[in-house]
C-alpha positions as CSV (number, residue, x, y, z in Angstrom):
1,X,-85.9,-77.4,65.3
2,X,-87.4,-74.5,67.5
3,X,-89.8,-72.1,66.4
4,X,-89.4,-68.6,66.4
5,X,-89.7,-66.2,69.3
6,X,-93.5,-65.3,70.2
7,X,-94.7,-62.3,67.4
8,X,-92.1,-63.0,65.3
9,X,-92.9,-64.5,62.2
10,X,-90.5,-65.3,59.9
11,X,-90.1,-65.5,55.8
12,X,-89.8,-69.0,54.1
13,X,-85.7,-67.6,54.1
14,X,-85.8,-67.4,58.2
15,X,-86.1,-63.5,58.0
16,X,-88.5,-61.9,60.4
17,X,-91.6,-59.8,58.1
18,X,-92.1,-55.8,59.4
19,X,-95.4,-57.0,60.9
20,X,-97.9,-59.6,61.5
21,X,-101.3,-60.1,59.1
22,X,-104.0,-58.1,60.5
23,X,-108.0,-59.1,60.1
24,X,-111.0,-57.3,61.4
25,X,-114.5,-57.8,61.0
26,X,-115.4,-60.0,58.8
27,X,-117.8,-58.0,56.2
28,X,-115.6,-56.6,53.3
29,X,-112.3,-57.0,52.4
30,X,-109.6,-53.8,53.4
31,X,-106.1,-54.9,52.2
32,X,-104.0,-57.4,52.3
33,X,-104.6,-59.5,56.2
34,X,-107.7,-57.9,57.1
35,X,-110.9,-59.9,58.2
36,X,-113.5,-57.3,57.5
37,X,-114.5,-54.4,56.3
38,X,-113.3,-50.1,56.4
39,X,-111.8,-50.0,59.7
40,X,-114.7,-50.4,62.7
41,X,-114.2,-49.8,66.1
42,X,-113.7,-52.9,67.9
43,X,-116.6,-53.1,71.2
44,X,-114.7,-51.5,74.5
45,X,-115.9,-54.8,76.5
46,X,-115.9,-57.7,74.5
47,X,-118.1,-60.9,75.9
48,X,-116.2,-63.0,78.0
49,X,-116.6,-66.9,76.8
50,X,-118.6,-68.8,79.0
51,X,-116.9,-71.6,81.2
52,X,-116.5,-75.1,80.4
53,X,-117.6,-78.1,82.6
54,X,-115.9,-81.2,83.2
55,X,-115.9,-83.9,80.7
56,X,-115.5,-87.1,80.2
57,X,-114.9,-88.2,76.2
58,X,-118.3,-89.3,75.8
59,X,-120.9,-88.8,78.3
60,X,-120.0,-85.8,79.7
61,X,-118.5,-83.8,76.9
62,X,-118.7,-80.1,77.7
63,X,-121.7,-78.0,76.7
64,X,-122.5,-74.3,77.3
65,X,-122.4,-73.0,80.9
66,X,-124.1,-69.9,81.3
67,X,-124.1,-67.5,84.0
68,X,-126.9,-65.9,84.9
69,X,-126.6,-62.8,83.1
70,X,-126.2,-64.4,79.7
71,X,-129.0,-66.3,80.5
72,X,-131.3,-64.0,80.8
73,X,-129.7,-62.1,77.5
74,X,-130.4,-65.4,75.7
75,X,-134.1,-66.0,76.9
76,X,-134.7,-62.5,75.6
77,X,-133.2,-62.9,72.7
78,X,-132.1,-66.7,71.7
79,X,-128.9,-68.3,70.4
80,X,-127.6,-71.6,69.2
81,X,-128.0,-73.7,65.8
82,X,-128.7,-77.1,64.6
83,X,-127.1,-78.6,61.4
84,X,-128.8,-80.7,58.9
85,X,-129.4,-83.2,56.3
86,X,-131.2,-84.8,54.1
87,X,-131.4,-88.4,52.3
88,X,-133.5,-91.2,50.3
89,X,-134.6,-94.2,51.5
90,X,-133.5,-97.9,51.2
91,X,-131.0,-100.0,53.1
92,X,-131.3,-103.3,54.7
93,X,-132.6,-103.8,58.4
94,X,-130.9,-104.6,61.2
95,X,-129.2,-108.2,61.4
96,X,-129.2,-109.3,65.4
97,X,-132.8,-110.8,65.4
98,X,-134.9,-107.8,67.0
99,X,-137.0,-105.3,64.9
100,X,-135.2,-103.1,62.7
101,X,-134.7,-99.4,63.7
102,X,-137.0,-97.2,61.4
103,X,-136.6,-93.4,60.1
104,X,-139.6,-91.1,61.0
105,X,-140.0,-87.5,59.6
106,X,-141.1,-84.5,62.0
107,X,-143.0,-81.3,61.2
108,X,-140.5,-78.6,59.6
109,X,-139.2,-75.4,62.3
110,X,-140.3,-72.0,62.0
111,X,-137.4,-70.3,60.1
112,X,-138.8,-67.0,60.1
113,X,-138.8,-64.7,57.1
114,X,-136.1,-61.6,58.3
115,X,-138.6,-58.9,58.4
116,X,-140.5,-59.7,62.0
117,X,-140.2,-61.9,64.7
118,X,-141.9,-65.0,63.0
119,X,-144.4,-66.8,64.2
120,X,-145.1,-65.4,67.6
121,X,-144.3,-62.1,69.6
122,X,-141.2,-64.7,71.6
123,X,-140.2,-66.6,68.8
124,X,-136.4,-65.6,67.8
125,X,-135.8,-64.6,64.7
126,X,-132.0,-64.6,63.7
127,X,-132.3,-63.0,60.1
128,X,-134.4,-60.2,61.5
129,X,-133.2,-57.0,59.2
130,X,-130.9,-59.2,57.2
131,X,-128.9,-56.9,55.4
132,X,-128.2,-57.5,51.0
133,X,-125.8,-60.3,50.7
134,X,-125.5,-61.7,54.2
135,X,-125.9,-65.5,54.2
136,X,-129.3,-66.7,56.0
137,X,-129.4,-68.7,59.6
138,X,-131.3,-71.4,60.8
139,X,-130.8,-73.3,63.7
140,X,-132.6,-76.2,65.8
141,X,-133.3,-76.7,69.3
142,X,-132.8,-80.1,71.0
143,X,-136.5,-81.5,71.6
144,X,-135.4,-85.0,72.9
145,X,-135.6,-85.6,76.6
146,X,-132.3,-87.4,77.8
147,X,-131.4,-88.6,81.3
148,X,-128.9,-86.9,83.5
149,X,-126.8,-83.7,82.9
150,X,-127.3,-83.2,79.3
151,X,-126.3,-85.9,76.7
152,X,-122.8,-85.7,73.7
153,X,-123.7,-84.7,70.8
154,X,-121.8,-86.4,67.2
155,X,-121.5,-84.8,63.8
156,X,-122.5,-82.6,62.2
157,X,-122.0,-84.9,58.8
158,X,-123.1,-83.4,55.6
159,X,-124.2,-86.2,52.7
160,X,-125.4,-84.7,49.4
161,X,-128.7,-82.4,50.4
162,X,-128.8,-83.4,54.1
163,X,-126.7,-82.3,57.2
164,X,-126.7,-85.6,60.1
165,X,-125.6,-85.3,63.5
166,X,-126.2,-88.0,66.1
167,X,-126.6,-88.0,70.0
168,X,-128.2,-90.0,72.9
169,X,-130.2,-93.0,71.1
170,X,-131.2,-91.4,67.5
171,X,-129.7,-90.2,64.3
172,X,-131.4,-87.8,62.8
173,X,-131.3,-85.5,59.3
174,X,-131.8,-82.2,58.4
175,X,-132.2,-80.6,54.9
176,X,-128.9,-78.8,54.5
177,X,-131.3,-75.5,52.8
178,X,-133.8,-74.7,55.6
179,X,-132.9,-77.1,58.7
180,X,-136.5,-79.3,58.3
181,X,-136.0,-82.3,59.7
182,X,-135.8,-85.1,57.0
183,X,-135.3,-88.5,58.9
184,X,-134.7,-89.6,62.1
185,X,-133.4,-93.7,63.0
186,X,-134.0,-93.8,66.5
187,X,-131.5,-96.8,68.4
188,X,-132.5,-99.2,70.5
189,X,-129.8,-98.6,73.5
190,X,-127.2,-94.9,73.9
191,X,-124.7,-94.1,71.5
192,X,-121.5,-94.8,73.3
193,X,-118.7,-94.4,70.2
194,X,-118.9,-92.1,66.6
195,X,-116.4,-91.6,64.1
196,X,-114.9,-88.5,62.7
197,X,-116.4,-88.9,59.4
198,X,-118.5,-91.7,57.7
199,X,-117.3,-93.7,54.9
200,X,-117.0,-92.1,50.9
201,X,-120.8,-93.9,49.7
202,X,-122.0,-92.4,53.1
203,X,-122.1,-94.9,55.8
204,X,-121.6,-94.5,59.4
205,X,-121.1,-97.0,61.8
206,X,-121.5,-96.3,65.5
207,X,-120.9,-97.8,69.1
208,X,-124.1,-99.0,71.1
209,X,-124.5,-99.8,74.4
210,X,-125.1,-103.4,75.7
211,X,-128.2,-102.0,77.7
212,X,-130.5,-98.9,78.1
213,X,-128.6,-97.3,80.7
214,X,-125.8,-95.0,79.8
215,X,-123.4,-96.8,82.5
216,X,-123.4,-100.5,80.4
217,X,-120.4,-101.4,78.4
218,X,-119.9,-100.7,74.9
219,X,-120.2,-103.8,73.2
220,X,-121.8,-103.8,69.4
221,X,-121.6,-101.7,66.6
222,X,-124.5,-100.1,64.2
223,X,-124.5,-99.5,60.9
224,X,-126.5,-96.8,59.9
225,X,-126.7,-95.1,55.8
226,X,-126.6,-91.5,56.0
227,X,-127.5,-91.6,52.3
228,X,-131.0,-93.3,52.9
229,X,-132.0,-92.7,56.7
230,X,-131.5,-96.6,57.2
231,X,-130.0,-98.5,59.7
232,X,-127.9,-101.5,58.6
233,X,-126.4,-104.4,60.3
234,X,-125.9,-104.8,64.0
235,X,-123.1,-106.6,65.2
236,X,-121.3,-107.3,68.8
237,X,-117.8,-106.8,69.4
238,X,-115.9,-110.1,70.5
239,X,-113.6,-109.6,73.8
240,X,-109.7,-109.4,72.5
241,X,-109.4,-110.6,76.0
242,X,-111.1,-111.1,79.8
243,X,-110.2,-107.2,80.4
244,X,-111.6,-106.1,77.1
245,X,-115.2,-104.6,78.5
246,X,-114.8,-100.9,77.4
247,X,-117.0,-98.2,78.6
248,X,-116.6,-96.8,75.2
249,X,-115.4,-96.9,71.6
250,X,-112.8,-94.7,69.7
251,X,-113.8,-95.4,66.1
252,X,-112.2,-94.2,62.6
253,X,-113.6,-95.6,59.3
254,X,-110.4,-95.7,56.3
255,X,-111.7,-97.5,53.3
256,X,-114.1,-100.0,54.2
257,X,-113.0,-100.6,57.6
258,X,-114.3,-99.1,60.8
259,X,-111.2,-99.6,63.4
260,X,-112.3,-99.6,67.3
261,X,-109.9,-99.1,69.6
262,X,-110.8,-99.4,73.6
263,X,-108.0,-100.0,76.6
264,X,-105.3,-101.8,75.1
265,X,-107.1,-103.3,72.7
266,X,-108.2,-103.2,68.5
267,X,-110.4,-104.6,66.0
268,X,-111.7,-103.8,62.5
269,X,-114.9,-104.7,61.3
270,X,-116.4,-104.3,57.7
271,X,-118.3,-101.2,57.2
272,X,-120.5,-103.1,54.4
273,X,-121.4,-106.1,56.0
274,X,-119.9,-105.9,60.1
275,X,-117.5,-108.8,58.7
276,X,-114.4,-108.9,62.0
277,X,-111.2,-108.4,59.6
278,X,-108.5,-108.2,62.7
279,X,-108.4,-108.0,66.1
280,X,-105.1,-107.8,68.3
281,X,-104.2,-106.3,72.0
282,X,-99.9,-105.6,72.4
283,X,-97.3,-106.3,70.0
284,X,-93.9,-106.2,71.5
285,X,-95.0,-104.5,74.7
286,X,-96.8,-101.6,73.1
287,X,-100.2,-101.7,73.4
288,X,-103.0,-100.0,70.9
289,X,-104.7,-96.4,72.2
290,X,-106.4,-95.0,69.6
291,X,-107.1,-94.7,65.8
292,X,-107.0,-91.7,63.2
293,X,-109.1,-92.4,60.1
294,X,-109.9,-90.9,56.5
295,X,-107.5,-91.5,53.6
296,X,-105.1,-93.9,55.7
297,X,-105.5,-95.4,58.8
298,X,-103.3,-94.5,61.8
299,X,-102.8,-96.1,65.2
300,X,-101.1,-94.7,68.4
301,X,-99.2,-97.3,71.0
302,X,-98.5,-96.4,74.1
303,X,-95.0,-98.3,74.9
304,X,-92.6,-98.5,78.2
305,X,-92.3,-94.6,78.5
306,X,-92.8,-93.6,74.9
307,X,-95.3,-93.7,72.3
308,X,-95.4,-95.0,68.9
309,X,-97.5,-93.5,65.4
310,X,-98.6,-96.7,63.2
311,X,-99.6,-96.5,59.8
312,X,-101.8,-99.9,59.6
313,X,-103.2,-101.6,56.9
314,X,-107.4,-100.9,57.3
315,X,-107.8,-104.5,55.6
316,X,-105.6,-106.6,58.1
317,X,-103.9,-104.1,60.4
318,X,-100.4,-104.7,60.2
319,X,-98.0,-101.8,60.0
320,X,-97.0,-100.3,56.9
321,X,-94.3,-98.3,59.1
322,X,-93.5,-97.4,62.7
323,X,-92.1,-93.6,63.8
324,X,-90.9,-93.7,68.0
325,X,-91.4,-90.7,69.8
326,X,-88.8,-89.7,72.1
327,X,-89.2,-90.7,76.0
328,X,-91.0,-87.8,77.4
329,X,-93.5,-87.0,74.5
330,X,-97.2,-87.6,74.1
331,X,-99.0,-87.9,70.9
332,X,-101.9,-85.7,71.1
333,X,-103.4,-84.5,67.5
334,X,-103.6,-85.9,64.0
335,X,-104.2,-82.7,62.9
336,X,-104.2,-83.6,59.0
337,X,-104.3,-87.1,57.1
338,X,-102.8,-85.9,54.0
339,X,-100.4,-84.8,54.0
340,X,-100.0,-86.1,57.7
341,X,-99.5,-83.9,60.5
342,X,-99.3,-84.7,64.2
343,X,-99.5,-82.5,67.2
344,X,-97.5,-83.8,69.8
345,X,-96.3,-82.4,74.0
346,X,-94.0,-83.2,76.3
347,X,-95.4,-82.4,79.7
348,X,-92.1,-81.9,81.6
349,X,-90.5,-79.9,79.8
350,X,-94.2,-78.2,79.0
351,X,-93.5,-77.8,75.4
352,X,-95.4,-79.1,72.0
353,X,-94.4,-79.8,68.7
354,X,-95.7,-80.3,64.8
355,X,-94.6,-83.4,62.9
356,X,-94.9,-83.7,59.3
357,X,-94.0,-86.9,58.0
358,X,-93.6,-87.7,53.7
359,X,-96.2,-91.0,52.6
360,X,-93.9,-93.4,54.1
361,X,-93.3,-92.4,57.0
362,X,-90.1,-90.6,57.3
363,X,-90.0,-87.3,59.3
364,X,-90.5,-84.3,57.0
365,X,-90.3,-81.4,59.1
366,X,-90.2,-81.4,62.9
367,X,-90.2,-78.0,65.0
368,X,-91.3,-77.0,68.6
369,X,-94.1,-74.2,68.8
370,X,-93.9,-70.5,69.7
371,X,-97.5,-70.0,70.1
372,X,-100.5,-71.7,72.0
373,X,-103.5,-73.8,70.6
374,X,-105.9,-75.1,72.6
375,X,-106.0,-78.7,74.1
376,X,-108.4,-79.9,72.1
377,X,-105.7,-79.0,69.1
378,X,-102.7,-80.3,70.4
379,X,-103.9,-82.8,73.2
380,X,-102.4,-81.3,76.0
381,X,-104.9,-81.7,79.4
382,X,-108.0,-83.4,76.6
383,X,-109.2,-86.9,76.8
384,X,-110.9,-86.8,73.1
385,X,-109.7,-88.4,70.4
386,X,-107.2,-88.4,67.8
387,X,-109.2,-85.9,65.2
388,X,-110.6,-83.6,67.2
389,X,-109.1,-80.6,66.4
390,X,-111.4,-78.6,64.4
391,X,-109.1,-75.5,63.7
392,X,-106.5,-77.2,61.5
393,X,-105.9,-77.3,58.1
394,X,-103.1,-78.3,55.5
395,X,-102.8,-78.1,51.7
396,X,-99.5,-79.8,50.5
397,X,-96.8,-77.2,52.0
398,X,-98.9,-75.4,54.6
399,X,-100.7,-76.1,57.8
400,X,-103.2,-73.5,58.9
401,X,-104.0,-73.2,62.6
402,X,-105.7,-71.7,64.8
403,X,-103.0,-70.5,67.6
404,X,-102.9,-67.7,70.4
405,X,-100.7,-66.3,72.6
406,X,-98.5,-69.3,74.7
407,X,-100.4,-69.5,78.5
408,X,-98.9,-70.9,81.6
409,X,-100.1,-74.5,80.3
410,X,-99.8,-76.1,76.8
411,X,-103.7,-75.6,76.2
412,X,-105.1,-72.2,75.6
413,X,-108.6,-70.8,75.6
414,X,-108.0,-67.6,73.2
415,X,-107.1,-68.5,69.9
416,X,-107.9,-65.7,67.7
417,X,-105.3,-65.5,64.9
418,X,-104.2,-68.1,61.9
419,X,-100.6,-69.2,62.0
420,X,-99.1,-70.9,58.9
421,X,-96.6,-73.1,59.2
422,X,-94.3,-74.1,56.1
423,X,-94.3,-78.3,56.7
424,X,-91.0,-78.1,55.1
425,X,-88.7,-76.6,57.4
426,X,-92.1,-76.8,60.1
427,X,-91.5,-72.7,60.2
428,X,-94.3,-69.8,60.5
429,X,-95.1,-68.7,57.1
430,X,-96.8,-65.9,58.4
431,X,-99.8,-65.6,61.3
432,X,-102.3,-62.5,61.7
433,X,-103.1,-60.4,64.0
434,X,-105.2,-60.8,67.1
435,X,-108.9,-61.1,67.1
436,X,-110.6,-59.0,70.2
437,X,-110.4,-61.1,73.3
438,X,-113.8,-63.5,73.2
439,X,-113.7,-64.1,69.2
440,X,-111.9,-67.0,67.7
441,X,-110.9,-68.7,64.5
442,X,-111.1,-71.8,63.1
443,X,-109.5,-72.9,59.9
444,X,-111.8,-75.1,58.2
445,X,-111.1,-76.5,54.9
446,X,-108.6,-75.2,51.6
447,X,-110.5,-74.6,48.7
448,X,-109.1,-72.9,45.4
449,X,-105.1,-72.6,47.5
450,X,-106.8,-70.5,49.8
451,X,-107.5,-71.5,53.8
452,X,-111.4,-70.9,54.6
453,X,-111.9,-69.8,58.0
454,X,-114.7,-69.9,60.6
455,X,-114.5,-66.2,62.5
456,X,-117.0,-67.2,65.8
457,X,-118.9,-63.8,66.8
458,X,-118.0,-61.0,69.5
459,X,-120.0,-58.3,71.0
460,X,-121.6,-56.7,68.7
461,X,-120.5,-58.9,65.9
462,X,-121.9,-61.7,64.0
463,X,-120.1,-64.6,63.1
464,X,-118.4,-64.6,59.3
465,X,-116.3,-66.7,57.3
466,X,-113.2,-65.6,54.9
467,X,-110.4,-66.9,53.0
468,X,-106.6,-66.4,53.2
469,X,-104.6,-66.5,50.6
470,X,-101.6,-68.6,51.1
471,X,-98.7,-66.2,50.4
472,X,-99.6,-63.5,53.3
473,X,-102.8,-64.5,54.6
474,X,-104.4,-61.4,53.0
475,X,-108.5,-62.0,53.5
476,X,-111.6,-61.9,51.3
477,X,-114.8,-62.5,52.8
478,X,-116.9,-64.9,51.8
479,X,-120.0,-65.1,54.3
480,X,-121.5,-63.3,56.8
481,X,-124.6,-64.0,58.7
482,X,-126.7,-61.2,59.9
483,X,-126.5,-59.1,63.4
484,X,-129.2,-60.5,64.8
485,X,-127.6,-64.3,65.0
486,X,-124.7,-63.2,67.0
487,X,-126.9,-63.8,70.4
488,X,-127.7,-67.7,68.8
489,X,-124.1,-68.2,67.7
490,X,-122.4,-67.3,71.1
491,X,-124.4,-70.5,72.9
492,X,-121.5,-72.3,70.6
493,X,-119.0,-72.8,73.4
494,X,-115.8,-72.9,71.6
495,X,-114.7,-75.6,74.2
496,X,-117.4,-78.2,73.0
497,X,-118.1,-76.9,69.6
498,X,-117.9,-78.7,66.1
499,X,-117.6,-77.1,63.0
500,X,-118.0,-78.5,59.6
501,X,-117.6,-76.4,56.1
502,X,-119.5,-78.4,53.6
503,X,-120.8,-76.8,50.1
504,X,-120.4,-73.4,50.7
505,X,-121.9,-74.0,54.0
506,X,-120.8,-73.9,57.3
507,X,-122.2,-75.9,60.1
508,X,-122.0,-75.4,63.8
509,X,-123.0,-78.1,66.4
510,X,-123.0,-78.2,70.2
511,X,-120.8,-80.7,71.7
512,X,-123.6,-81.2,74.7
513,X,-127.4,-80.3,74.8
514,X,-129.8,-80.7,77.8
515,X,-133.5,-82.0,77.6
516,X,-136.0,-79.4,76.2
517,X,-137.8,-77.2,79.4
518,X,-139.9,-74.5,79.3
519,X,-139.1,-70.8,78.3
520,X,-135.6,-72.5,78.0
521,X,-134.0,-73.8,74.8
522,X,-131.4,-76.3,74.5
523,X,-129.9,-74.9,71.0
524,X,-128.3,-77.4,69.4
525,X,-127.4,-76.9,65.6
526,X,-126.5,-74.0,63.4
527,X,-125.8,-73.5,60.0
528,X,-125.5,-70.4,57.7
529,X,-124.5,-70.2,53.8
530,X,-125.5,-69.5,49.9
């Protein structure tokens, strides 16, 4: 099936509405659609979003690029926020014979109180004049040094009180209320591998490096418990064969199994004890790429000119079942686990799709796209992996998207409206109207039927969050951070940005920071909420 025409959005019956949701400012509600408050005048010249560098998955994910102009807005007035959280203590040490990694606490940051510029004349306040009922900032600033152009940041995960993100050779907590740093297990060798998401009692397991250099191969694995600040075992992954010596890991924990996938080649490993439960390179001339994790656990084979979506059993991985793409197509997104949907593009034709598929496998809906999302959304020109779409969320019947106007490539930079898309006959529900150019949205989670999403801040506008309700994506708001963080929320390049919305909290977390120099921060992790 084809979607509809660009701006058209048609009923559940196929019928086009009269017009598209609107939403404004985020602030106050003002109908049905509207993200904000009494109509405000939109700025004449909205911020243009910095560029993005080149990447590579891991040690060159893209940061924020700033020109020379924003940096010297930003040293005057700061931007950028860490995430954070918190645990207890307990969990055994490391297995492989050398001295178990330890947490250590730091001295909590300066939050400042709204009413001055905090503790200095040049420290940055963001809640300076916080108005009644705006949800409070902090952020953190990257203090490790780290060799080369910057260093990938992982995360941010939020466990109980705490908020943990991980980069370089450390994983460190944050108390989800006030950003203080609660624990910090430094590693022996870089981070080279990180799941989406750690296991349901709270346990992440993580690829390591075979040396201290951030060129060595990926070879072991470390467990680390987000729940206690400990790290766990250590344990080596065994060569499938001669080739197997990847530079890096794609991981996915489903269960109690964290699945690695590297060229051509798969393992699992227990997350409790590092136990190997499978391990296994081609199977009929299609050869493992990558894994998808949470409530199932999905592979993606890459066979003689097509590619094939696996549902494996985490516990042995065989398949459960097998859906063949067409020759031509490219899997790019999981964009949901349950129900599943997957983003897919065919580069010739320069075209993508949305696949829902029922619990065993069979193809639900199917339907080509009239509007854009970005690469990182539906894979298209992006080398991360299978989860990385931040901006895409489903209930049961609906995805929720973040989507723009179609560019002259399959990945866009602008999206600034939410498309709905039934997953039963894979057409638009309904979208809204355009954010000005430079803001974006993200949908994050849905909570109570209704889609939460993340509106990023434009000039002159702080950044908010709202929910749509799922009949015509009319919006309430539900927080809004003060003016004064707008300059420490733009630093949040949308191309290397991750967003979590956890307890009424949403957390922000730069996909790159740099080492800490003078009269020059490195911000690194944001969070606002109730």
């Amino acid at each position: 099936m084809t979607g509809p025409p660009f701006g058209e959005q048609p009923n559940p019956d196929g019928h086009s509405p009269s017009a598209p949701v609107g939403f404004g400012p985020p602030i106050e509600p003002r109908g049905p659609g509207a993200f904000g408050p009494p109509p405000q005048p939109w700025p004449v010249a909205p911020a243009a979003p910095a560029p993005a560098p080149a990447r590579d998955r891991f040690t060159d994910r893209p940061g924020t690029v700033v020109v020379a102009v924003l940096v010297a807005v930003l040293l005057a007035i700061g931007g950028g926020v860490f995430a954070t959280v918190r645990s207890d203590r307990g969990q055994p040490a490391a297995q492989d014979g050398k001295d178990p990694a330890t947490p250590s606490g730091s001295p909590s940051v300066d939050q400042g109180d709204g009413k001055g510029p905090g503790a200095g004349r040049d420290v940055y306040d963001p809640n300076i004049d916080i108005k009644p009922g705006q949800a409070r900032v902090w952020l953190r600033d990257n203090q490790t040094e780290v060799v080369g152009a910057g260093t990938s940041q992982f995360g941010p995960w939020r466990v109980g009180d705490v908020v943990v993100k991980a980069m370089y050779k450390e994983v460190t907590a944050y108390a989800v209320a006030d950003g203080q740093e609660k624990w910090k297990v430094p590693l022996q060798t870089p981070l080279c591998g990180a799941p989406p998401a750690p296991s349901a009692n709270g346990k992440l397991v993580l690829g390591v490096r075979e040396k201290d250099s951030q060129t060595s191969h990926c070879t072991d694995l470390q467990q680390i418990d987000l729940t206690t600040g400990k790290a766990g075992w250590k344990a080596p992954v065994p060569q499938e064969n001669p080739y197997d010596t990847p530079g890096e890991f794609l991981l996915a924990i489903t269960g109690d199994t964290v699945a690695v996938a590297r060229t051509a080649v798969m393992s699992g490993f227990s997350v409790t004890d590092g136990r190997k439960l499978f391990g296994t390179s081609s199977e009929n001339g299609c050869s493992p790429s990558e894994f998808a994790g949470g409530s199932r656990l999905m592979l993606v084979r890459n066979c003689p000119e097509q590619v094939m979506l696996q549902e494996v059993d985490p516990a042995t991985g065989t398949a459960k079942w097998s859906h063949q793409y067409d020759k031509g197509w490219n899997l790019g997104r999981v964009l949901s686990m349950d129900p599943l949907v997957v983003a897919a593009y065919h580069k010739d034709r320069k075209v993508w799709n949305i696949t829902a598929f029922t619990p065993d496998g069979k193809v639900r809906s199917q339907s080509d796209m009239a509007f854009g999302v970005t690469g990182r959304c539906n894979g298209w020109g992006n080398a991360d992996g299978l989860q990385e779409c931040d901006a895409a969320v489903a209930d049961a019947d609906t995805l929720y998207i973040g989507a723009g106007k179609p560019g002259k490539s399959l990945g866009i930079d602008d999206t600034n409206q939410v498309v709905a898309v039934d997953l039963n006959t894979g057409k638009e529900k309904w979208r809204t109207i355009e954010q000005p150019k430079g803001r974006t949205v993200w949908p994050l989670a849905v909570e109570n039927g209704r889609a939460v999403v993340y509106v990023s801040p434009g000039r002159g506008e702080a950044a908010s969050v709202v929910s749509l309700a799922p009949a015509d994506g009319a919006s309430q708001p539900v927080l809004q951070s003060p003016a004064a963080a707008e300059g420490a929320e733009s630093v949040f390049s949308t191309s290397a940005l991750r967003v979590a919305w956890a307890g009424g909290r949403l957390f922000l977390l730069n996909g790159r920071v740099y080492s800490p120099e003078p009269r020059k921060a490195s911000r690194a992790l944001l969070s606002f909420g109730k």
